[in-house]
C-alpha positions, -999 to 999 in steps of 0.1 A, spaced: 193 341 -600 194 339 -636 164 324 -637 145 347 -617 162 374 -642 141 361 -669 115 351 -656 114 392 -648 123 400 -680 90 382 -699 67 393 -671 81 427 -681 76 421 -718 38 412 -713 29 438 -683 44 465 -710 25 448 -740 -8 449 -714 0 488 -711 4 497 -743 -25 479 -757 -48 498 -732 -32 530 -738 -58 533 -774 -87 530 -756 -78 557 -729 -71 580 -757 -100 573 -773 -121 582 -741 -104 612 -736 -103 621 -777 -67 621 -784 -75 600 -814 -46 616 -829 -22 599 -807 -28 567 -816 -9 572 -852 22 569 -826 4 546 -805 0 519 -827 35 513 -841 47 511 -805 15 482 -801 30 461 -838 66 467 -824 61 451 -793 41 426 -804 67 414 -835 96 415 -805 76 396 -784 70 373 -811 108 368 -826 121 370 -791 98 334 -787 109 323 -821 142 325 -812 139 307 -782 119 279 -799 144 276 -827 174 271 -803 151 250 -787 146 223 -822 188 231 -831 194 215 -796 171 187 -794 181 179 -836 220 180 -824 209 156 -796 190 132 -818 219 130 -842 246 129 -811 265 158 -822 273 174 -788 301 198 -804 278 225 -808 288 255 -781 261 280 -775 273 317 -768 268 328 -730 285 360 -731 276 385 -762 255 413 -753 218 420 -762 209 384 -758 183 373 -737 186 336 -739 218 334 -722 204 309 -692 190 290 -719 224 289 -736 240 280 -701 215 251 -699 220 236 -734 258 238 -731 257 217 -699 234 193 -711 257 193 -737 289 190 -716 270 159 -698 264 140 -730 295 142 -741 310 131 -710 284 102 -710 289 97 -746 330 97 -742 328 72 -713 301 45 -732 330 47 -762 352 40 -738 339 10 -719 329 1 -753 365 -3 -765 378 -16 -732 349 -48 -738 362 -50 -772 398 -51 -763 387 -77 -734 368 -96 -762 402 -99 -784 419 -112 -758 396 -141 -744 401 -176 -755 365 -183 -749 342 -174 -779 316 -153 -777 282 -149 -793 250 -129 -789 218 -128 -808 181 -115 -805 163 -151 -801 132 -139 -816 147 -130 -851 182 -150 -846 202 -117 -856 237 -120 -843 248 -82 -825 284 -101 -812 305 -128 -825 340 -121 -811 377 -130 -830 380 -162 -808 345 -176 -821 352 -170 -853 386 -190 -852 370 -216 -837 343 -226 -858 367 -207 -890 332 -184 -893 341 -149 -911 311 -134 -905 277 -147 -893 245 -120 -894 220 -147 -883 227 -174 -861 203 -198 -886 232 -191 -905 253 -216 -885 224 -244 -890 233 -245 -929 278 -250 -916 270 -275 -883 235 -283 -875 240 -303 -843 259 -274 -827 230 -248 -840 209 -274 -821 226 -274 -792 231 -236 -790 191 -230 -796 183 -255 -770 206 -246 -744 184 -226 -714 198 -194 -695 217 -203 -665 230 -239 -680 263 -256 -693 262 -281 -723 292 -300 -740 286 -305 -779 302 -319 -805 317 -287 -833 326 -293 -868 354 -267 -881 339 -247 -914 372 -256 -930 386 -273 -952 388 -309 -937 358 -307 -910 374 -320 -876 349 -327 -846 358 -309 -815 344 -307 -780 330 -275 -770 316 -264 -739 289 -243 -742 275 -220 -713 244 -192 -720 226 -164 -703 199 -141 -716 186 -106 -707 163 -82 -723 171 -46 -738 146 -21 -759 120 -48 -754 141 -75 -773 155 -107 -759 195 -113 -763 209 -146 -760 247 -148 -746 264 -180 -756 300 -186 -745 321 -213 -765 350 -229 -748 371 -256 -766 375 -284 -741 384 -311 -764 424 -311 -753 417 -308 -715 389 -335 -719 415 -360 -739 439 -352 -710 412 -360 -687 401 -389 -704 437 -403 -704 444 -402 -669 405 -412 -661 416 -449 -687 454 -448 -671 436 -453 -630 408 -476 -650 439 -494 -669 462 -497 -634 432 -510 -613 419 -538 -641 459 -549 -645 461 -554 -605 432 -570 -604 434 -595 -635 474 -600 -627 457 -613 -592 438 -638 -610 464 -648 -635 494 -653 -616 487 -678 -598 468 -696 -621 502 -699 -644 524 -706 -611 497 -734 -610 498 -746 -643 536 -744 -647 531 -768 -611 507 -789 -631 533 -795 -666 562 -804 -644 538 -828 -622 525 -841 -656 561 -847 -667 572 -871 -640 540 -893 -640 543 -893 -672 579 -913 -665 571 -930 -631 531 -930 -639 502 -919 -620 494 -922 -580 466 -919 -563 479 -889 -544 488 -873 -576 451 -873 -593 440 -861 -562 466 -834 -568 458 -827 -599 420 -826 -594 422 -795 -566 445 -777 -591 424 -780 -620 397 -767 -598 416 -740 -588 423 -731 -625 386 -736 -633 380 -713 -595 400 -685 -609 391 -686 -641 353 -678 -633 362 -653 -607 377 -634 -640 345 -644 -662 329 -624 -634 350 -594 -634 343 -591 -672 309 -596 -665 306 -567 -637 329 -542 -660 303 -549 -689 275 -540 -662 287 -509 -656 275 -494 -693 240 -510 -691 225 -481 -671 214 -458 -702 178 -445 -694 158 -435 -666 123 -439 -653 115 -405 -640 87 -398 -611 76 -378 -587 92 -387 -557 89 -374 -518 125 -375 -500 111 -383 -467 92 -418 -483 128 -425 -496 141 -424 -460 122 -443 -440 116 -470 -468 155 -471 -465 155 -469 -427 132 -498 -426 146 -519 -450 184 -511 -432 168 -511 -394 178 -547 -387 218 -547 -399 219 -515 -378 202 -529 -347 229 -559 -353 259 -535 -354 245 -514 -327 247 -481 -355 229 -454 -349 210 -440 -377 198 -403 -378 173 -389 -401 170 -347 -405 147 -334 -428 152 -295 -435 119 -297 -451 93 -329 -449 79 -315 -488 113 -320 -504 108 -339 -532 125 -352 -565 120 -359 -602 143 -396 -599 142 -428 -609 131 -441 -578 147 -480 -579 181 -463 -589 180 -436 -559 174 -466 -536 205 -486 -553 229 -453 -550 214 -446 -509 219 -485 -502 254 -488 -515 263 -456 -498 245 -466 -463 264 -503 -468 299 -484 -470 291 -463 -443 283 -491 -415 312 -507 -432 334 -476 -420 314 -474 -390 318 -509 -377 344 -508 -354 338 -474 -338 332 -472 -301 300 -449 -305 291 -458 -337 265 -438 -362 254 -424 -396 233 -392 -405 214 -393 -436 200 -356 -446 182 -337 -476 181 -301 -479 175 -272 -501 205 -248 -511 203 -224 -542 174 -241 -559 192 -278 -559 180 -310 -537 210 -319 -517 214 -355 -498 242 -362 -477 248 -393 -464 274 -390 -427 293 -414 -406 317 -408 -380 338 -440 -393 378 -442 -405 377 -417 -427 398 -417 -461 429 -404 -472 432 -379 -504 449 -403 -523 418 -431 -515 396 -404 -523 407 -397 -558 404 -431 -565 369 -446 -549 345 -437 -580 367 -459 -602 356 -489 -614 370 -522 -595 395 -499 -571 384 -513 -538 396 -505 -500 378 -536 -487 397 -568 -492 361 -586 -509 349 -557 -526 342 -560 -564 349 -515 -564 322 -513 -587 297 -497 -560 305 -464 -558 312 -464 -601 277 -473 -600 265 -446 -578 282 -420 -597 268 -432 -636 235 -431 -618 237 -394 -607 256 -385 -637 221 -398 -652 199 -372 -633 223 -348 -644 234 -346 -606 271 -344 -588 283 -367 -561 309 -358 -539 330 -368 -510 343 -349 -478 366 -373 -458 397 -372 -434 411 -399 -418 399 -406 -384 366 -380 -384 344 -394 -405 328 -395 -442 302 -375 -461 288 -385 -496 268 -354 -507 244 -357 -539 234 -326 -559 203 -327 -576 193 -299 -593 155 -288 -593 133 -299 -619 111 -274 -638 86 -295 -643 83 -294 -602 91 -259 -595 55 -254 -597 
């Protein structure tokens, strides 16, 4: 309504001025030259109102648009005093106004809720444009943790720890990293950090989001109870090697004592020649057990390659077919995809998929209906392998316990396998897992993720 009320009321304004301005010619025409000494100021009266009833539209106009370029949304514009003709354009401004303010009140608020969230996070927080390294966020928790003040670039942080600025720069969107920090304090203390990043885009610049989480006391924890299951399994297995080798040689002194008093039969060298070779037995069984434990940290590097799932599975299929025709084990292949395909080192994938397909027909064995399903798929951009029996099964506490080195369920196993399998995929920056219960069966499951350089 009131903007059909002005729209009237400037349609009126010109269909006057049209009116008067033709009224001169009319009394021209009809020679009433005289009238137009009237005329006239009526014409220049109309015109200047029509004018300063524009400029005063255009100058509440730039007063509005200059309060909302410098935010000031205070300003209240009269509705309701008489002889104005801008009071819809009033009513407009002071609900655009209203709106920005609400707007503007509820930014300041979520903007002090995320800085009161910020405060009381553990985890430190740090954003910067990665095109010119400025830093917009650096939270109190970061700047305990590295003992940083202030930091306006993050180059800044290359002068105080350059293998952390490395590793921050480095690290892509999406990924998780554990580095190495150095405290600016005092006496610099190395720390484990985990670092995790994402990135967006805002105003056409790029903003980098690193989170920094110190891990070192839950990794020392970790890596305590990871030496004290290591330490447990190495002392039963060495105290089986050595105890009987000193029962043996405490035999062997007191044998030695009484031929040294009645001497020597030939019943007694014959004795002493099997326990001598059961010292000299026992004694290379625990050469080899230092041997294997030192084989464990030889796998360092990889040979990467192209490599097609399905040429893994039958190669393994082929090379297994015999021991499983033997056993009578069924073996299923399932393929979501016949393209899946890996960047691996292809000789170390075979050792993992051999030592988890030896376990399984281990498990499977005595099974009435025995078999194993070995599948890749595709979930959430990673490769996924699982390898399936429908064997014993494991219980929790077996399950904890299987990727360390030298535990073994299997009365001849050397329990180095599956330690082996997991260093390997620890290598292709994959995960191995295991799903068991006793009595239904096994599944190892190994998470690669996808490769850039194959995305394509």
């Amino acid at each position: 309504m009131g903007s059909k009320s002005f729209e009237w009321h400037v349609a009126l304004r010109v269909v006057l001025l049209l009116i008067t301005l033709s009224t001169p010619a009319v009394a021209i025409v009809q020679g009433w030259s005289e009238t137009l000494v009237f005329i006239l100021p009526v014409i220049v009266f109309q015109v200047v109102e029509l004018i300063r009833f524009l400029r005063k539209a255009q100058d509440e106009l730039n007063q509005f648009i200059e309060s909302v370029h410098y935010r000031d949304f205070s300003r209240y514009y009269s509705e309701s005093y008489q002889g104005t003709r801008l009071q819809l354009l009033h009513k407009g401004f002071n609900e655009i106004n209203t709106t920005l303010k609400s707007i503007s009140k509820e930014r300041e608020s979520q903007h002090l809720h995320l800085q009161k969230i910020m405060e009381l996070v553990d985890t430190g927080i740090l954003s910067y444009d990665t095109e010119s390294g400025e830093v917009v966020l650096m939270n109190e928790s970061l700047k305990k943790l590295l003992h940083l003040p202030y930091m306006k670039s993050i180059h800044h942080l290359d002068k105080r720890d350059h293998a952390l600025y490395l590793a921050v720069r480095e690290l892509q969107a999406g990924r998780t990293k554990i580095a190495t920090a150095y405290s600016a304090h005092f006496v610099k203390s190395p720390f484990k950090v985990l670092l995790s990043a994402t990135s967006f885009r805002s105003d056409g610049h790029t903003y980098k989001l690193v989170a920094f989480q110190n891990v070192n006391e839950a990794l020392d924890e970790t890596e305590s109870r990871a030496w004290q299951k290591l330490l447990n399994v190495m002392t039963h297995e060495i105290m089986n090697s050595v105890a009987p080798i000193a029962s043996l040689a405490d035999t062997l002194k007191n044998r030695l004592h009484k031929t040294a008093v009645n001497g020597p039969s030939v019943h007694d060298l014959e004795d002493f020649e099997v326990s001598v070779s059961t010292i000299k037995s026992r004694s290379l069984g625990l050469l080899r057990f230092a041997e294997v434990y030192r084989n464990l940290n030889r796998i360092t590097k990889l040979n990467l390659a192209d490599v097609a799932v399905k040429d893994v599975f039958a190669n393994l299929k082929h090379l297994m077919q015999p021991t499983l025709a033997q056993k009578n084990i069924a073996l299923e292949i399932l393929l979501e995809d016949p393209a899946i395909r890996l960047l691996a080192d292809r000789n170390l994938l075979d050792q993992v998929l051999i030592n988890l397909l030896v376990n399984a027909i281990e498990a499977v064995k005595d099974q009435p209906s025995p078999s194993i399903t070995l599948s890749a798929y595709t979930s959430e951009g990673n490769t996924l392998i699982r390898i399936m029996d429908n064997g014993i099964g494991m219980s929790r506490e077996v399950q904890e316990k299987i990727f360390i080195p030298f535990f073994s369920t299997r009365k001849n196993g050397s329990g180095i396998g599956l330690s082996l399998c997991k260093q390997i995929i620890m290598l292709h920056q994959g995960t191995i897992q295991v799903q068991s219960a006793e009595g239904e069966g096994t599944a190892f499951i190994l998470r690669f993720s996808k490769p850039h350089e194959l995305e394509n």
